[in-house]
N, C-alpha and C positions, 0 to 999 in steps of 0.2 A: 289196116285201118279198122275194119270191123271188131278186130279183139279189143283193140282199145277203144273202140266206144262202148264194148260190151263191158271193159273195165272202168271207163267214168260212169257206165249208167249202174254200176253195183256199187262202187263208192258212193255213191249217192250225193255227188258236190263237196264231201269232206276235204280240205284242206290236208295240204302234209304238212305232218307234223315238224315243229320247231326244232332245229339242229344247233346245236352249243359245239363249235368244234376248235378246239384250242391247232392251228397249224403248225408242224413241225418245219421248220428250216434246218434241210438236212441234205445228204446226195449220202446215196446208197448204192450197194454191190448185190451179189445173188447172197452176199453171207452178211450183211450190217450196214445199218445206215450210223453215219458218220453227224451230227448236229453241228451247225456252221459255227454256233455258239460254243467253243471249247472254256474246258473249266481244267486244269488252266491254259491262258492263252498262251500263245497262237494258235491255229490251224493251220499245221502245216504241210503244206502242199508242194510232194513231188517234182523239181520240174526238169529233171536231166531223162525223162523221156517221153524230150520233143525233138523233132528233127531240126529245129528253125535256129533251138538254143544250145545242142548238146552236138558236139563233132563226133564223139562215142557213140551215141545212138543214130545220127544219122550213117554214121558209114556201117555199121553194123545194120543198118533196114537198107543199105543200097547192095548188100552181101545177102541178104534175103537172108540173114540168122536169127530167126525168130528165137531158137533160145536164148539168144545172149540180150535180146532184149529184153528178153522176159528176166533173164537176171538183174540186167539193171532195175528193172520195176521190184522185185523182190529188195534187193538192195536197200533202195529208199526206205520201202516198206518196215525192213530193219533195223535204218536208221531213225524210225520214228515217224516217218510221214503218212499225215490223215488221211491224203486223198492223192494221186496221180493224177498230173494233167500231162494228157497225151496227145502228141501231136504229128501227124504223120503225115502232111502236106510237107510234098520236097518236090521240086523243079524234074520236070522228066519220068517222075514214077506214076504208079496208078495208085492215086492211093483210094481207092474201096477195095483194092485187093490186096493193100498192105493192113487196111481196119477188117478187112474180112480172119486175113492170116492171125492176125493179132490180138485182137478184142477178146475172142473166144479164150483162148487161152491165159490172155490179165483177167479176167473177170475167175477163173477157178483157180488159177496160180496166186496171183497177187492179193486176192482176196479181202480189197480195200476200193474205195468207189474210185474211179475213173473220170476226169473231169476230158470230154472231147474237146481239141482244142482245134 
């Protein structure tokens, strides 16, 4: 508390300055943000690795084969897709320890944004 009053009593009541900030609409990875707005359309997004919608990726996450997950995610990736929606909520598993095992590695492998689903 004392630094900042030692900092409003040296700004002397100024005002902050006026911000013009155009926001982007986008979801991004450690390598690129992805704009929701594709040119041209669609945005297409991933979704064969979900547990809830893909039989391939969920028996493959109940095998604990993080690489063949991660292929599948590459996969997409290859066929064109903006963004991954990933979903690793399945009956019986843990899943922070299936997003713990996994994330880390879609985020430097796959190298396209991650939609948590």
């Amino acid at each position: 508390p004392r630094h900042l009053a030692a900092l409003v009593a040296r700004l002397g009541g100024r005002a902050a300055p006026r911000r013009d900030v155009d926001p982007l609409e986008a979801l991004s990875s450690l390598y690129q943000a992805v704009p929701l707005a594709q040119s041209p359309r669609p945005l297409l997004i991933g979704e064969r690795t979900n547990a809830n919608g893909s039989k391939a990726f969920r028996e493959r996450q109940a095998a604990g084969d993080v690489e063949g997950l991660v292929a599948m995610a590459r996969a997409q990736q290859d066929e064109g897709a903006h963004v991954l929606d990933v979903c690793l909520a399945f009956v019986g598993r843990d899943e922070a320890a299936d997003v713990a095992a996994l994330m880390p590695r879609l985020n430097v492998e796959a190298q396209i944004p991650v939609m948590i689903d």
